[in-house]
N, C-alpha and C positions, 0 to 999 in steps of 0.2 A: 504493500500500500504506500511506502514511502516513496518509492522511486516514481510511482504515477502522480504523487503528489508533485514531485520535482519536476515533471516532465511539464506537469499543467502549470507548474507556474512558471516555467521559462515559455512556456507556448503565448504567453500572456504579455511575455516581456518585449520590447522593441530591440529588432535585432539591431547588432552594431558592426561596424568593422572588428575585424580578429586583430590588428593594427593594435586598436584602441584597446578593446579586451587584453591583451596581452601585456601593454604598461602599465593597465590599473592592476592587473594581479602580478606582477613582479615587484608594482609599490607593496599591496599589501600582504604578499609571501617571503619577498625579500629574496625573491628568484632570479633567475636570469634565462630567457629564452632564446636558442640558437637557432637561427633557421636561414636557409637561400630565400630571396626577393618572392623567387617566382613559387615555391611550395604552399605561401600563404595569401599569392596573389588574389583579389576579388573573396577570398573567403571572408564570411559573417557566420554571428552565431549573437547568443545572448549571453551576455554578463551573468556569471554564475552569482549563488546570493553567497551574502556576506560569511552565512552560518556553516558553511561545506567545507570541508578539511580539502588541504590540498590535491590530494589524491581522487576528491570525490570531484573538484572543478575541473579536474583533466579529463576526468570521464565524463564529464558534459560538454567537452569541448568536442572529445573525440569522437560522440554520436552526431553531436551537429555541427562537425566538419571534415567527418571520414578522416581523420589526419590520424597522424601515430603522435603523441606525445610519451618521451621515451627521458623518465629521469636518470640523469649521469649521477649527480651526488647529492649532497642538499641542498647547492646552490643553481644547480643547471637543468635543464630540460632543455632536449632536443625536439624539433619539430620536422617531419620527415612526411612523405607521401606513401602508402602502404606498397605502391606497387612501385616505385621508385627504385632500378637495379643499383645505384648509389648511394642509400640510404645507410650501407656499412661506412661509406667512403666519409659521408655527411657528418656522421656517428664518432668516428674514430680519429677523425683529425682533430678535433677540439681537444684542449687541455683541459684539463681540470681549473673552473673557479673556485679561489681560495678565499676572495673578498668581494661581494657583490656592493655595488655604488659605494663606492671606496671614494672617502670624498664628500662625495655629490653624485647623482641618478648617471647613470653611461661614462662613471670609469669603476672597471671591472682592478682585481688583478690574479693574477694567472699562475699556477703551480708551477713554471719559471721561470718566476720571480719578473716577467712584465707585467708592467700596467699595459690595460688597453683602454682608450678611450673610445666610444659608441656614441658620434655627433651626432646621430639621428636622437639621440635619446639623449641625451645632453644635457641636464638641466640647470643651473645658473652659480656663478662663484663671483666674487666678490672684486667690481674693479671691471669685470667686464661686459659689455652690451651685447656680442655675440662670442658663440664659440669659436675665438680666434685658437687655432690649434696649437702655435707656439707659445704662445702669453700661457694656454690652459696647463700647459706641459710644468712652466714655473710654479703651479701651486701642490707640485708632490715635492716630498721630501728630498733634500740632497739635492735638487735642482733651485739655482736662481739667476739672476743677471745682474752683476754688479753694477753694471750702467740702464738699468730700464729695460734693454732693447732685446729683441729675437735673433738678431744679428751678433747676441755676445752670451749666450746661454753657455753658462758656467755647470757643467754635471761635475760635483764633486770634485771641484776645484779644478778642471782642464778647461782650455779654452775653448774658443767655438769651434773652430777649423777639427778639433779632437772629434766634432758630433761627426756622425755618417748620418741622411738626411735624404731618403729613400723617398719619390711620389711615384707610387705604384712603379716600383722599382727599380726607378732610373735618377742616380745620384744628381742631387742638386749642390750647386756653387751659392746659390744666392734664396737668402731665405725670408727676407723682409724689403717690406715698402717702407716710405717714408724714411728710409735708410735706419730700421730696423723698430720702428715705432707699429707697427703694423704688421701682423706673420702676412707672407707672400703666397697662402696657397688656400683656397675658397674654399669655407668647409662644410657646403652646404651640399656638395657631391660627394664628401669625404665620407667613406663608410666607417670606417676603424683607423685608430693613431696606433700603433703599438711602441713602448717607449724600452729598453733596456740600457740601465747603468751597469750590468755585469752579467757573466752567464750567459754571456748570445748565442746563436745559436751560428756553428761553422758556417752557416750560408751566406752570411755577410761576414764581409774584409772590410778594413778600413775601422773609422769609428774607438778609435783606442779609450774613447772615454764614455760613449754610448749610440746607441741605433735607434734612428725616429725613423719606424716605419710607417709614412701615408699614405694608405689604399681607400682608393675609390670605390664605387660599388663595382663587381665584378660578373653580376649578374641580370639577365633580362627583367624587366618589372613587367613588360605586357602593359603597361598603363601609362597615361602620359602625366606626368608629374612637372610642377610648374611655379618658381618662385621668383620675388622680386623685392628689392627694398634699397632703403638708403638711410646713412645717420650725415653725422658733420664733418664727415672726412672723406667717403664717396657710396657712391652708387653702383646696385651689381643684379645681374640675374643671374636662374640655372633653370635648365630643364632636361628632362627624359623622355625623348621623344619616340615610342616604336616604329619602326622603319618597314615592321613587319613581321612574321611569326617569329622572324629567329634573328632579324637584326634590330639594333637600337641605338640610339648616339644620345649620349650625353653631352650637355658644353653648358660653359658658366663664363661668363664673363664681369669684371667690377673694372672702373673707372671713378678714380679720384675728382672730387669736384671741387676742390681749393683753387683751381684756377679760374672758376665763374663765380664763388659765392666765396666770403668772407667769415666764419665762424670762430668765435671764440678757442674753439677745439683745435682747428686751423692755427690760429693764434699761437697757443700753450707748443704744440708741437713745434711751431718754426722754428721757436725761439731757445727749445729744448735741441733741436738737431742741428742749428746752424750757430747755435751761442759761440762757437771755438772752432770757428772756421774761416776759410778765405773771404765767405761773403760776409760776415762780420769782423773781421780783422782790417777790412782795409778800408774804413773809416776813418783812414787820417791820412797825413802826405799830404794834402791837398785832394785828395780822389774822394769820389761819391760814390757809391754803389745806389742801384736805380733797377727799377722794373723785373724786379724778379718772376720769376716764372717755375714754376714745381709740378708736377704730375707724375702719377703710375698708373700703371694700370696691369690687370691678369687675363689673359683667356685660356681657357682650356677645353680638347672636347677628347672623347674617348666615344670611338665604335666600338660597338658588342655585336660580335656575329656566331649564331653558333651553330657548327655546318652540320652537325647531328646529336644526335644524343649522347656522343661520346668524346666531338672533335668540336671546339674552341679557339675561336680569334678575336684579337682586341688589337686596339692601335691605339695610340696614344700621344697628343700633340699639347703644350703646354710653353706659353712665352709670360717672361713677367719683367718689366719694364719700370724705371724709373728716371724723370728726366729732371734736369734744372737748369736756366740758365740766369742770367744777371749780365746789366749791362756795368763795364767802372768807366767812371769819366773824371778826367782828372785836370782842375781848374789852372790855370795858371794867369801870367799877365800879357803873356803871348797868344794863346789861343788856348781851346778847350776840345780834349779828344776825348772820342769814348767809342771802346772796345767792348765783345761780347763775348764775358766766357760760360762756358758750359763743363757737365758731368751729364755723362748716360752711362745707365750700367742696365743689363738684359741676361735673362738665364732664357735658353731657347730649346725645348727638350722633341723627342720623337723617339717613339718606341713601337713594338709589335711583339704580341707574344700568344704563341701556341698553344694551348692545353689539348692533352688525349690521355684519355682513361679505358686505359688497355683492359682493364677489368676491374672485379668489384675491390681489387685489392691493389693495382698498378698505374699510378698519376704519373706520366711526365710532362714537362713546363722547357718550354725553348724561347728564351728572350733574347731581343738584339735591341738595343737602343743607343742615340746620340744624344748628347745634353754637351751645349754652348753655352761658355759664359765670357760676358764683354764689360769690360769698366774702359771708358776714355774719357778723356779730363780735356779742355782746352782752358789755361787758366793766363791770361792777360795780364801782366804788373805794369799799366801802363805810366807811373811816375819812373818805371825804368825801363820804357823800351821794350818788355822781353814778353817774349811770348814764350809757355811752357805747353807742350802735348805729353801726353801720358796716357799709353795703353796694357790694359794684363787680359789677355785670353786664354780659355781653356777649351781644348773640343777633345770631349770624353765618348768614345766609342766602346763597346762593350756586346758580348754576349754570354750568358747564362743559359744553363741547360742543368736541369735538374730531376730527379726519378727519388719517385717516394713510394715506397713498398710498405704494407700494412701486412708482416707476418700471422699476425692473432692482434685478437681484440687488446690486450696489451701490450704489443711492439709494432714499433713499426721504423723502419731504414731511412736516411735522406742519403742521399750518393748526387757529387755535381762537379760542373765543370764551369770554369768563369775563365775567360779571356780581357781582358781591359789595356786596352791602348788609349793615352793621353797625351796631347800637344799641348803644353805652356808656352806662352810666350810674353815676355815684357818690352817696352820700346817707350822711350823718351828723347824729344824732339825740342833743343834751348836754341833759337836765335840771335841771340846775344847773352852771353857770348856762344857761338856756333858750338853745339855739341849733341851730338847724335851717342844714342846704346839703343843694340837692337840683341835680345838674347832668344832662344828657343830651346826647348829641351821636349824630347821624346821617350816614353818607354812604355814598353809592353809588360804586364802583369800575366802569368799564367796558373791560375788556381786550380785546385781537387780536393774534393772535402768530401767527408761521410761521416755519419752521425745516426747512433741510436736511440729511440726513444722510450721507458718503460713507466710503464702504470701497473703495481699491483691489483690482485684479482677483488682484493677488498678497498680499493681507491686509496689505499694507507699512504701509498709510497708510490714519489712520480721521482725518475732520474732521467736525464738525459745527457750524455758522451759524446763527444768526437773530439775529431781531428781535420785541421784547416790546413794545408800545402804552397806557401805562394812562392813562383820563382820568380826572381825581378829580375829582366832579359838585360835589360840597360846596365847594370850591376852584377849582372851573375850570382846572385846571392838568393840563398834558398833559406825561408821562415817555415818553421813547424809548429804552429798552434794550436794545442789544446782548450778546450773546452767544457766546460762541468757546468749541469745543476741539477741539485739535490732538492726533494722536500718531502719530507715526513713528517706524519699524522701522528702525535704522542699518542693522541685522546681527541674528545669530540673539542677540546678547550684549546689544545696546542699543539703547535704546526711549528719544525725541526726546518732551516732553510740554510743552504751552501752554496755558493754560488762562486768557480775560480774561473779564470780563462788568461789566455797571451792575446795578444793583439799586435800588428805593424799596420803603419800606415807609410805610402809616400810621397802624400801631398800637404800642405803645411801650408798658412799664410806668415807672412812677414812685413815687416815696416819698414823700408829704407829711411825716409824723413815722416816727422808727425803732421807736414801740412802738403803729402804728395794726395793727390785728387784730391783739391779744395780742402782735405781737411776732412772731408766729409767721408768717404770711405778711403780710409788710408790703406787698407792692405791689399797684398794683392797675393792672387797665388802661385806657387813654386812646387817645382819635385825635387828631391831629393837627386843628391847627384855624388854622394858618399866623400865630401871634401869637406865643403865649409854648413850643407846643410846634406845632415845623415838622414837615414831610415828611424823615424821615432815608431820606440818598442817599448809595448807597455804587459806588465804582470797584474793582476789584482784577484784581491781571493774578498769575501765578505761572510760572515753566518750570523744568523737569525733567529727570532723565536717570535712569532704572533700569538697573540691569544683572542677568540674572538667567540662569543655568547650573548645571547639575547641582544645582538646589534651593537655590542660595544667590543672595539678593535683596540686592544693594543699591541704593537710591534714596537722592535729595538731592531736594527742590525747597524751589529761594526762592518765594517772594511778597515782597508790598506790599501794603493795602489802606488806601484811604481812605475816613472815613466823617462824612459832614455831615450837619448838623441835629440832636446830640444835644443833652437837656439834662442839666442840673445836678442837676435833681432824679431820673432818672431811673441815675443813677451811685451813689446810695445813699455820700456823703461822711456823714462822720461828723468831718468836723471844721471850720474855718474858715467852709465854705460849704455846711453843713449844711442850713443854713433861706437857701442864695441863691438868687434864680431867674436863671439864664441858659443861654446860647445858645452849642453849641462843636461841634467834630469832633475824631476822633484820628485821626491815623494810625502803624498799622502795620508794620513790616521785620522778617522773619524768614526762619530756613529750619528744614524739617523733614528731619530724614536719619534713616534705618530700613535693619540689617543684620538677614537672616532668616535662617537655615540651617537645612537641615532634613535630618531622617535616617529610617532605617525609621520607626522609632516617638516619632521625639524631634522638637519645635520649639523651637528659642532663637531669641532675638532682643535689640537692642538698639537703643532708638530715643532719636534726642535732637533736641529743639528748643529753636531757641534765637529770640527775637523782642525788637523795641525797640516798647514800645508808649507813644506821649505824647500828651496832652493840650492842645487851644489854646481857650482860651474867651478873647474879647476882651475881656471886663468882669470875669474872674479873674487874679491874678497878674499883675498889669501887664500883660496877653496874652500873658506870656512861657509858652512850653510846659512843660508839667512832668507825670512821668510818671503815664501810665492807673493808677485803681484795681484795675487788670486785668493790670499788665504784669509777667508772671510770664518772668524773664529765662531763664530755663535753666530746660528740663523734661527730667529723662531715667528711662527704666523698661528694666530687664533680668527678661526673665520667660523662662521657658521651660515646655512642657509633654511628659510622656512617656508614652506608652500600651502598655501588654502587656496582649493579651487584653482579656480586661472589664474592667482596669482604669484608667482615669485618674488622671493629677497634676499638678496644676500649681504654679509657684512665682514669686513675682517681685517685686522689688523698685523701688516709686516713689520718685523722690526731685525736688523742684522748689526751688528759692528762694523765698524768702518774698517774700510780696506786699508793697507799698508800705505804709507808714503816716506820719503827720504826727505830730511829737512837740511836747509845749508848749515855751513857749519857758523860758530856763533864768531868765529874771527876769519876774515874774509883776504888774499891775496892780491888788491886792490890793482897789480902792475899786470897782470896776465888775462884780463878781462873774460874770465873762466869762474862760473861757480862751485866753488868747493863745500864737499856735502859732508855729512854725518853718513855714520853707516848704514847701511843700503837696505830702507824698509824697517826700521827699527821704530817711526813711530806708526799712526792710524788714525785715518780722520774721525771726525765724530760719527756718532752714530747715528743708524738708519732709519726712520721712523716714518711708516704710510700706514693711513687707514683707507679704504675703499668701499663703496657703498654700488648697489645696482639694485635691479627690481625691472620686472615686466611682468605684461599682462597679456592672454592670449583670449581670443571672443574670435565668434564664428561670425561671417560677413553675407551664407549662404550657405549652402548643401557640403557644398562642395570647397570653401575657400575658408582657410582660417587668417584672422590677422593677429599681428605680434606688435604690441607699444615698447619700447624699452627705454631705460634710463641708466645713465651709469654715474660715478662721480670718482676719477683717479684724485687721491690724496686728500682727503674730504676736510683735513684739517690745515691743508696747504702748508706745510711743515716745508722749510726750507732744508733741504738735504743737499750736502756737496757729494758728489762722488767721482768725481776727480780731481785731485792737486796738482803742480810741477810749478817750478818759478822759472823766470829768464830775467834777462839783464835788461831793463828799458833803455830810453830814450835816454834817458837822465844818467843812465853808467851804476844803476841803483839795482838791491834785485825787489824783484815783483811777484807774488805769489798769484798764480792766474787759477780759478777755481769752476768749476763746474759743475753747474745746481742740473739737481732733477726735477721731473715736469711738476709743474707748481698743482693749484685746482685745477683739475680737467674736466668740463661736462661733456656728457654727450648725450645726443637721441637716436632711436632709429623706430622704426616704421617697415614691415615686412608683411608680404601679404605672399600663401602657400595657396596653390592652386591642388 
């Protein structure tokens, strides 16, 4: 009698999308559901009642929607099609979830040891107005930016150029707009972030300090999906358009609006990115600077074609642009000239890649992709005559080819082959006085890796093993990297985590002068060429313990990482050893520890790390160690977010130590017009203090179209923060402490409407 009662009272009920059904019961089971686009595509059913055990609301899903719903552990359920010959394949690549909305709603984390981030499902953190993928990456542990930007993401104290920085596959050079105010890659296509500070998996090279992997959606929807919006910084659509039973193209494009409208937002940023640069620097002389001009923009589209029920093609095209010029006119009592310089920098990507599944147990994957990256400067000093050019290009060619065996429902093989050829090249072009340098460097990378993967028969215990091979054809030199990670189930309370691996990378940026391109993007990239800039080679081990019951997370994990072959010039000093060239490592000690609690509608949290990061270069400081320009002692963020109904809140407050700085010394060599310093990073500027506020609201506009209000407020108590020092000699023969504030109040709005 009870199940006809059940029956009649969903018969009664207004059916809904499964979509919807599925994020109201992952809020209130605290699940997590995995499924392909297309297994749940057009399915409805009715919202089970509140009173039904979770086992009982599967089974009312799965009569009225013939689906399998298939529990992995306590946090996961799979969603499969019954007659589906894949359904092992669907099943058995998934990891185990260790932490469901870790955080906040759509970031997962995964038995090893990544976080994944679920933009579709995303829902709100403190500071931001949409899910910008790199900003969102900053509010997990052990990750921050010592300068604001996505363009300087510090993972456990390495620098940026250390990230690998994967969009559906294919390495990107350049990672933000507004020259790092903005992450560079739309995430309203973006299906999954996958983020690893250790423990990677053999399949990516490169990365010696973590792998941001951004994948799109990978799968047909059958449906045509449809957005559009805009806040105070620009405007952007995307869509999914079917092309037909078996193809589909996705593309999104955004365009910065700062160059027709004027916004406060606008404002805070210019003044933030260009405070310590040529277009503010050259405010004196007699010169003017005049009519600035700023814009980016992104496009990107991906074909889905899929030639059968077993054979897969995807293409993939993705440019992202940012431009500036300025005009300087420089007054005199002779006449008045004015020059026009500029900066353009462009990453320009194109991919293809094959999937075939030999069977229910045999995936292989064949990718071939280019990715271009361009910075040129044309920079004017017209109170001297000189014209500067300044170009750094990369064209990165690559193919992968990789086969994943599922031996039993607990193992399963990766085995692959990666080819990578890279052309750098650097060129600067002075006028007066005449000086040309044009460099180029070539190498081919040949990798082979295999990797096992195991899950116990009771979910206790997931391991994963390998080994990584790369020979560097330009250098002759063969790297062998190993691989690990552990995670064991004490108890339902606590979870055992190991996570070691080796890493090479050899690509690197570097700073010749701190005002080459404007000032504005000063680095540019380099390969290794085993003389003056080596092969940096990094070790790091880290272990763990989470404990996690009735919604309340606590973890601790220490590391250590050690990282050789860096150089001098690529640490961007700005004092003593500014213009030195040499040869060093640092190594790392820290621990990350994250308390999460979570209620109906409420997440807090409080996380802090803490790390010792130093410096050994043998030809600096007597070789005596002295600390990373990196080594930000204490990081801690208390944020929480609250939701009722359609509305979102978030709030939270960062707070870090100031990074190191060199101070001159207090008795000065006054005949050598040279500043003499104290030892090197011995003191820190003050400390870092932002609190962040946001909130949105979502309301239906029709059947069919939902709209999104947003509001955000960076720095809500407009704290003035330095985070960068250095002095120089002025005008006066005097020295000068020149200092660089972060973004002051920032508002923003947006407005988005989902078809």
């Amino acid at each position: 009698m009870s199940v006809i009662g059940i029956k009649a009272q969903n018969n009664s009920k207004e059916t809904q999308s499964l979509v919807y059904i599925l994020s109201a019961l992952e809020q209130r089971y605290n699940i997590h559901f995995n499924y392909i686009d297309q297994t749940i595509e057009g399915a409805t059913a009715s919202l089970p009642d509140e009173t039904l055990s979770l086992a009982q609301a599967l089974d009312q899903l799965k009569r009225e929607t013939q689906l399998d719903f298939i529990v992995i552990d306590d946090y996961s359920v799979v969603i499969s099609k019954p007659s589906s010959p894949f359904s092992n394949i669907i099943t058995q690549k998934l990891e185990e979830i260790v932490v469901n909305n870790y955080l906040t709603k759509g970031i997962l984390k995964k038995s090893d040891g990544k976080v994944v981030i679920e933009t579709e499902k995303f829902g709100i953190l403190p500071g931001l107005i949409e899910p910008d993928i790199l900003q969102t990456i900053q509010a997990l542990p052990g990750i921050i930016s010592v300068d604001e930007t996505v363009s300087n993401i510090n993972v456990r104290g390495g620098s940026h150029d250390e990230n690998l920085i994967l969009w559906d596959g294919i390495k990107m050079y350049q990672s933000g707009h507004f020259f790092g105010l903005v992450s560079a890659f739309n995430p309203y296509l973006t299906k999954t972030v996958n983020v690893s500070k250790n423990g990677t998996s053999v399949m990516f090279g490169d990365g010696i300090s973590s792998v941001i992997d951004i994948q799109q959606s990978n799968s047909l929807s059958h449906k045509f999906k449809a957005g559009t919006g805009f806040n105070l910084i620009s405007a952007d659509g995307f869509a999914k358009v079917p092309l037909g039973k078996k193809t589909e193209l996705q593309v999104s494009a955004r365009r910065s609006i700062t160059d027709f409208i004027f916004t406060p937002t606008y404002d805070q940023y210019f003044k933030r990115v260009f405070q310590d640069s040529d277009l503010s620097n050259n405010q004196s002389n007699n010169t003017l600077t005049s009519n600035e001009t700023f814009y980016f923009y992104d496009i990107s589209t991906k074909l889905l074609y899929d030639i059968s029920d077993t054979d897969q093609l995807r293409f993939n095209f993705l440019t992202i642009n940012n431009n500036l010029s300025y005009d300087e006119e420089t007054m005199t009592d002779d006449m008045n000239e004015t020059l026009r310089s500029s900066l353009k920098q462009n990453n320009l990507a194109f991919g293809g890649e094959y999937l075939k599944y030999w069977n229910s147990s045999l995936t292989t994957t064949a990718q071939l992709y280019l990715s271009k990256y361009n910075l040129n400067t044309t920079n004017y000093d017209v109170a001297n005559n000189q014209r500067l050019l300044q170009e750094n290009d990369v064209s990165d060619l690559t193919l992968k080819i990789n086969a994943t065996n599922h031996i039993d429902p607990n193992l399963k093989i990766h085995a692959g082959y990666q080819l990578n050829g890279v052309v750098v090249s650097n060129s600067e072009d002075v006028n007066n006085p005449e000086f040309h340098n044009f460099t180029k460097q070539i190498n081919q990378t040949h990798s082979i890796y295999g990797e096992a993967e195991f899950t116990s028969g009771n979910k206790n215990t997931y391991a994963r093993i390998g080994i990584r091979t790369n020979y560097i054809d330009k250098l002759s030199e063969v790297f062998t990297e190993p691989r690990l990670a552990v995670s064991h189930k004490l108890s339902n309370l606590f979870r055992l985590e190991f996570l070691a691996e080796f890493k090479s990378q050899t690509m690197s940026q570097i700073i010749d002068l701190q005002n080459d391109f404007l000032g504005i993007e000063k680095r540019r990239w380099v390969l290794s060429n085993d003389v003056d800039i080596p092969i940096i080679k990094s070790k790091q081990g880290s272990a763990g313990i989470h404990y996690n019951k009735n919604k309340l997370l606590i973890s601790a994990e220490a590391f250590i990482k050690d990282v050789d072959g860096i150089t001098s010039r690529s640490q961007g000093f700005q004092n003593q050893y500014q213009f030195t060239d040499a040869i060093g490592r640092y190594q790392v000690k820290g621990i990350d520890f994250l308390i999460n609690k979570q209620f109906t509608n409420t997440s807090a949290w409080l996380s802090y790390s803490f790390s010792k990061n130093d410096y050994t270069f043998d030809d600096l400081n007597n070789g005596n160690t002295f600390p990373n320009n990196l080594d930000v002692r204490h990081s801690l963020t208390f944020a929480g977010t609250y939701q009722i109904n359609s509305i979102k809140l978030a709030l939270g407050v960062n707070w870090h130590s100031g990074k190191p700085v060199t101070l001159p010394d207090a008795v000065q060599n006054t005949s050598n017009n040279i500043i003499e310093y104290n030892s090197p990073n011995a003191s820190n500027l003050e400390d870092y203090l932002r609190a962040d506020f946001s909130a949105n609201y979502t309301f239906k506009m029709g059947n069919t179209t939902n709209a999104i209000i947003g509001l955000s407020i960076w720095n809500v108590l407009n704290k003035v923060n330095t985070i960068n020092s250095y002095y120089i000699i002025d005008e006066n023969d005097e020295i000068s402490a020149i200092k660089n504030r972060s973004l002051g109040i920032t508002p923003n709005v947006n407005f988005r409407i989902h078809f």
